[in-house]
C-alpha positions as CSV (number, residue, x, y, z in Angstrom):
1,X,117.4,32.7,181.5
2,X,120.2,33.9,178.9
3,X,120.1,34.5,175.4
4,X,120.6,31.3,173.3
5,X,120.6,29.1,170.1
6,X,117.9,26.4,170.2
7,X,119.8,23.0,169.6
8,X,118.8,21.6,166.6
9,X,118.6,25.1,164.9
10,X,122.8,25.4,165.7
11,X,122.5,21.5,163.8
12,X,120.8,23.2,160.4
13,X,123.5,25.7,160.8
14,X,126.2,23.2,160.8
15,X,124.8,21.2,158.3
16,X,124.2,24.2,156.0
17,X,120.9,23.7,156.0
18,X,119.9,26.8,157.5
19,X,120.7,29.9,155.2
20,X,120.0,33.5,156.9
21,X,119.5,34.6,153.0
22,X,117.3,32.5,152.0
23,X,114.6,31.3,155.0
24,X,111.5,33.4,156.0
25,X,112.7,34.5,159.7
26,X,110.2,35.8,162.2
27,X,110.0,36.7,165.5
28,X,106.9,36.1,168.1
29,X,106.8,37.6,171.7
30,X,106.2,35.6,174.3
31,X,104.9,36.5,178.1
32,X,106.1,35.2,181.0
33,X,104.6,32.0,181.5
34,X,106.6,30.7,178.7
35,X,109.3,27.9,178.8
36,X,110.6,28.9,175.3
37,X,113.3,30.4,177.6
38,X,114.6,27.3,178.9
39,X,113.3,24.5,176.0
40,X,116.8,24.8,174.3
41,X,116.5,21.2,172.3
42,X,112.4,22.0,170.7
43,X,113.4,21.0,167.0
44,X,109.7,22.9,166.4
45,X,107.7,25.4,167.6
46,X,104.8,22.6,168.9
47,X,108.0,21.2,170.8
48,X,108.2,24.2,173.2
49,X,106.3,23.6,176.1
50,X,104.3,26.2,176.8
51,X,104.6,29.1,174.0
52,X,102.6,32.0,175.7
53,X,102.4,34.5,172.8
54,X,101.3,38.0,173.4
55,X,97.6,37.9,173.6
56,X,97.4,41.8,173.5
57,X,94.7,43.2,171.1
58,X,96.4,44.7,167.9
59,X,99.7,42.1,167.6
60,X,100.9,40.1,165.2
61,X,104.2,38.0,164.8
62,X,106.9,40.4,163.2
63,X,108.2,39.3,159.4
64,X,111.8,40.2,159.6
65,X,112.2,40.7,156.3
66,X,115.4,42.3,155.9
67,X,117.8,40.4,157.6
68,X,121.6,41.1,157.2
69,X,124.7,39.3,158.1
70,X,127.9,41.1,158.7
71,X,131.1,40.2,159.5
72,X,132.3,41.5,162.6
73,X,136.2,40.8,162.6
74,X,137.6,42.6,165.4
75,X,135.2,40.2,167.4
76,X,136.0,37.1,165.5
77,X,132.3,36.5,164.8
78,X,129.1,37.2,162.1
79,X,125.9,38.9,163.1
80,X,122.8,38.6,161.9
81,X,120.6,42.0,162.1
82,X,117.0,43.2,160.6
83,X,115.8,46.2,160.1
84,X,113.7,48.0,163.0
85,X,110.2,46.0,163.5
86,X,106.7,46.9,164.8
87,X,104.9,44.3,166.5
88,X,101.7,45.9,165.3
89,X,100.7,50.1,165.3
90,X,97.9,50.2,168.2
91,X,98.7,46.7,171.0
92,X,96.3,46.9,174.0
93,X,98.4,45.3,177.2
94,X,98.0,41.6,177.2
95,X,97.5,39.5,180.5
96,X,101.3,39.1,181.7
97,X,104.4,41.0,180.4
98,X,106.7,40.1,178.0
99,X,109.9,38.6,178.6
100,X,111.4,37.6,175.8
101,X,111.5,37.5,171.8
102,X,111.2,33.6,169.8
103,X,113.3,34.0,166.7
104,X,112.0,31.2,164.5
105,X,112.2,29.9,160.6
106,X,108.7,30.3,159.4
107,X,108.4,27.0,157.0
108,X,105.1,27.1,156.5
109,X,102.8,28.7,159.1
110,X,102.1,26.0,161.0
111,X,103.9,25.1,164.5
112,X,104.7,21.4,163.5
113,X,107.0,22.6,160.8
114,X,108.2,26.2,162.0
115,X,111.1,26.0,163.6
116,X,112.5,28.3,166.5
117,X,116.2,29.9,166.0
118,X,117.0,31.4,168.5
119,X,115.7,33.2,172.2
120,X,116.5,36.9,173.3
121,X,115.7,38.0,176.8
122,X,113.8,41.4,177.1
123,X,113.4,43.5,180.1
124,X,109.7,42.3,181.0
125,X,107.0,45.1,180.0
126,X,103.7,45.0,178.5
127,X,101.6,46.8,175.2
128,X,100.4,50.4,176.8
129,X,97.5,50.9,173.1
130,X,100.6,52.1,171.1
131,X,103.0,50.6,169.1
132,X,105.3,47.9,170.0
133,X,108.7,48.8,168.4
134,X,112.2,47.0,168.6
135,X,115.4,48.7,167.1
136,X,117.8,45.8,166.9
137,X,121.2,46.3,168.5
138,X,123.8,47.4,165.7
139,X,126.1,44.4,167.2
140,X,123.0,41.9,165.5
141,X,120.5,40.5,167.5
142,X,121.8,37.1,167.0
143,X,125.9,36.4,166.8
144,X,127.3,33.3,165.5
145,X,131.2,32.8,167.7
C-alpha cells in the first residue's frame, strides 16, 4: 500500500478543525498483519481493523512533540516535519516486522477518541535490542498538495 491521509482526518483539515500547532500528534508502529494500511475511512483508531502495534519489549508510541510546518513553494505545497524520534532506547524484536508508521491525533489516550492522520510505508524490518530511531525526511513526513 502507498502513503496516505486517512479520510475523515483530510475532513478536520478542511473544516479547520485539525491544527498541526495545536493537537498532540503521535506516531505508533505497526507490524505487518495490520490493515491500517488499507483502512483509509477509520474516523478512530478502534475503527482500524486490525491495529497490530509493535509488541517488541522496550517500545512505546513516539510523542512527536515538535512538529513544524513549512511552506515548500517551489513544490506548491506545506509539509509537516518533527524532530528525529526514538521509539524506545533498548526494543527486543517483536513477532512480525514492521511495515509501516500510524500518524494519529492523540485526544485523549484512549482508541475510541484518538484519531489516526495519516499512514507512511516503511521498508519492513524488526527491533534488533537497540534503539529504534527515525530521522524524518527534510521534505516532511506528511505533505499537504
Amino acid at each position: 500500500m502507498a502513503d496516505f491521509w486517512y479520510t475523515p482526518a483530510k475532513q478536520k483539515l478542511a473544516k479547520a478543525d485539525l491544527d498541526f500547532d495545536t493537537v498532540d500528534l503521535r506516531a505508533r508502529l505497526c507490524m505487518s498483519n495490520t490493515t491500517a494500511d488499507t483502512d483509509q475511512d477509520a474516523a478512530n483508531i478502534t475503527a482500524i481493523g486490525t491495529l497490530d502495534e509493535y509488541d517488541g519489549a522496550g517500545y512505546t508510541a513516539l510523542d512527536l512533540a515538535t512538529v513544524a510546518i513549512t511552506e515548500d513553494d517551489p513544490n506548491n505545497r506545506s509539509e509537516i516535519s518533527y524532530a528525529s524520534g526514538t521509539w524506545g532506547a533498548t526494543v527486543s524484536a517483536g513477532t512480525r516486522n514492521i511495515v509501516g508508521i500510524l500518524y494519529y491525533v492523540r485526544v485523549d489516550g484512549t482508541n475510541g477518541n484518538d484519531y489516526p492522520v495519516a499512514w507512511k510505508d516503511v521498508t519492513p524490518f524488526n527491533g534488533n535490542g537497540g534503539a529504534i530511531n527515525f530521522t524524518p525526511n527534510a521534505e516532511g513526513v506528511l505533505q499537504i498538495t
